[in-house]
MDTraj code that builds the backbone (N, CA, C; nanometers):
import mdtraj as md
import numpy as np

residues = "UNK UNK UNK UNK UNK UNK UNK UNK UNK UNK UNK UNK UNK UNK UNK UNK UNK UNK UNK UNK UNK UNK UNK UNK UNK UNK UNK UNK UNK UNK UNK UNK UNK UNK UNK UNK UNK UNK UNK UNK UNK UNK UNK".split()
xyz = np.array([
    [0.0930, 2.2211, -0.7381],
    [0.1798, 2.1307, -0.8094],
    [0.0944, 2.0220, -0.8740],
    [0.1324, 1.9537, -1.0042],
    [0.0501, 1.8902, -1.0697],
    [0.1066, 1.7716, -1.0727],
    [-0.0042, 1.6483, -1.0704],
    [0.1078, 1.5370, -1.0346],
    [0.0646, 1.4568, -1.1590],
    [0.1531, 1.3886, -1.2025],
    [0.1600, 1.2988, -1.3365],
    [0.1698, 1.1444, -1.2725],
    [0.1572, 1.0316, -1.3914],
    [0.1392, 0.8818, -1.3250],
    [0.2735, 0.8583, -1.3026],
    [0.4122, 0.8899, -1.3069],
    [0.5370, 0.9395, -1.2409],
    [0.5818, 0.9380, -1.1312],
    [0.4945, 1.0885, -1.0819],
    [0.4974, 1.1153, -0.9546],
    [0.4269, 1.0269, -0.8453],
    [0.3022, 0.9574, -0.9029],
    [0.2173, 0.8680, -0.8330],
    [0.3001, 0.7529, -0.8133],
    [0.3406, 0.6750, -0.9044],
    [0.4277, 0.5687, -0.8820],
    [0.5852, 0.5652, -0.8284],
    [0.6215, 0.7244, -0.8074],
    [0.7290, 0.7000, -0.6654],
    [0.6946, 0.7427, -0.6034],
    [0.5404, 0.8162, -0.5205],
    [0.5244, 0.8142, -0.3929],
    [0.4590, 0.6645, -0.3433],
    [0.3911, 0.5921, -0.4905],
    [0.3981, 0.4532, -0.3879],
    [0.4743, 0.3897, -0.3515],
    [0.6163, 0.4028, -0.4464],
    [0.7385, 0.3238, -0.4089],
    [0.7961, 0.3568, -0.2976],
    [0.7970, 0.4946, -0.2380],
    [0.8331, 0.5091, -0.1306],
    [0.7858, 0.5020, 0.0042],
    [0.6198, 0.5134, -0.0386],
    [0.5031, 0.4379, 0.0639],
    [0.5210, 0.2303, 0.1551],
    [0.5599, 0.1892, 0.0141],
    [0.6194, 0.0774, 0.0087],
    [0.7447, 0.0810, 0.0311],
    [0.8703, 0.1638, 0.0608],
    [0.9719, 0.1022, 0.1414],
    [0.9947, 0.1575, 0.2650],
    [0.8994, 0.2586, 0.2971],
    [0.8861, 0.3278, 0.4234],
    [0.8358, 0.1889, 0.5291],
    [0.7061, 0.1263, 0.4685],
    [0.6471, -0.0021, 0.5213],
    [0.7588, -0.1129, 0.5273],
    [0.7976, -0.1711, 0.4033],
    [0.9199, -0.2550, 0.4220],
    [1.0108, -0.2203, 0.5564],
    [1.0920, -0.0878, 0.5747],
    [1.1842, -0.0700, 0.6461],
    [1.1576, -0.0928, 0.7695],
    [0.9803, -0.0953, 0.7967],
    [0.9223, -0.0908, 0.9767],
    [1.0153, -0.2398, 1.0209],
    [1.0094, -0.3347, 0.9083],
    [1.0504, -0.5153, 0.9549],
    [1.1796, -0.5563, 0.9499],
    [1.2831, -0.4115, 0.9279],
    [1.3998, -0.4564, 0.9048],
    [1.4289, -0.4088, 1.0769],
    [1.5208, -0.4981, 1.1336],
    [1.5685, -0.3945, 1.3015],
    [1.6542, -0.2602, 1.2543],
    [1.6290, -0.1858, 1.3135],
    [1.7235, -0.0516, 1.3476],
    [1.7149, 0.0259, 1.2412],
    [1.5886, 0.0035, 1.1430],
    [1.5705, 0.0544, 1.0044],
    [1.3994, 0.1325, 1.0675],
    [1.4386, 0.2357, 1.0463],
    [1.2864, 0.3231, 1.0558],
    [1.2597, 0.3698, 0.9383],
    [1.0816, 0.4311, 0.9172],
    [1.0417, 0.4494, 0.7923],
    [1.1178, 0.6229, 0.7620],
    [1.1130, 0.6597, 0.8691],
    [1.1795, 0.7723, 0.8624],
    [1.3077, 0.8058, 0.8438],
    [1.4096, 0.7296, 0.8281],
    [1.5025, 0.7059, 0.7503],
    [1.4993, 0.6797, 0.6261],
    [1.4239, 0.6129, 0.5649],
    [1.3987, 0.5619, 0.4701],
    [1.3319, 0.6937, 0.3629],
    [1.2494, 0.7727, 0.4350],
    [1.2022, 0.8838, 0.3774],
    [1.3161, 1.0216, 0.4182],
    [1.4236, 1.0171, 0.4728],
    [1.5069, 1.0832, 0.4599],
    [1.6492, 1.0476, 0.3392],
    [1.6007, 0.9450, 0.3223],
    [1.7523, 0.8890, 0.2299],
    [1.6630, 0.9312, 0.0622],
    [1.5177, 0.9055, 0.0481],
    [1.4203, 0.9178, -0.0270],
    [1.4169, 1.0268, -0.1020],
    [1.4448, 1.1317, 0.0024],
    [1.4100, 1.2639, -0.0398],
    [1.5541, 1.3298, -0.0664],
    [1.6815, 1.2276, 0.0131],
    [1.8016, 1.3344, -0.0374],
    [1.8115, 1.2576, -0.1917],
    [1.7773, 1.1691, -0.2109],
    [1.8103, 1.1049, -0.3713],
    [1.7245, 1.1858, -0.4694],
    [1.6073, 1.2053, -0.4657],
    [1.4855, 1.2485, -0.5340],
    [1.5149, 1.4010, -0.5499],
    [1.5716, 1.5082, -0.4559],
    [1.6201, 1.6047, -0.4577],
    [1.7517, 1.6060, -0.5048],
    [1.8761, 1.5473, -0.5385],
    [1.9991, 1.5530, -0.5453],
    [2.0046, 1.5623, -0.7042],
    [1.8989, 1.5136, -0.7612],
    [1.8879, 1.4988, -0.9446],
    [1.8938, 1.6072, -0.9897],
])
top = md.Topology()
chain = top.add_chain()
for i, resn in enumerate(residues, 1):
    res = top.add_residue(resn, chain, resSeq=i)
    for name in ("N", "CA", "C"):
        top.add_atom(name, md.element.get_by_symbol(name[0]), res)
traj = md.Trajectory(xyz[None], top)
């Protein structure tokens, strides 16, 4: 798979709210990369 400056700049965005979500309570990054991937896939 070939990645374009696109693809780079929403895996940082999601790098960055995976991190964000560690400081919220009861919010894991792994949620965050499950809600990530049903949006990113649902298009």
């Amino acid at each position: 798979m070939e990645r374009n400056l696109k693809s780079y700049i929403l895996i940082t965005l999601r790098g960055i709210a995976m991190g964000a979500a560690d400081v919220i309570p009861g919010v894991s990054g792994g949620v965050i990369t499950v809600v990530t991937e049903v949006v990113l896939f649902s298009k």
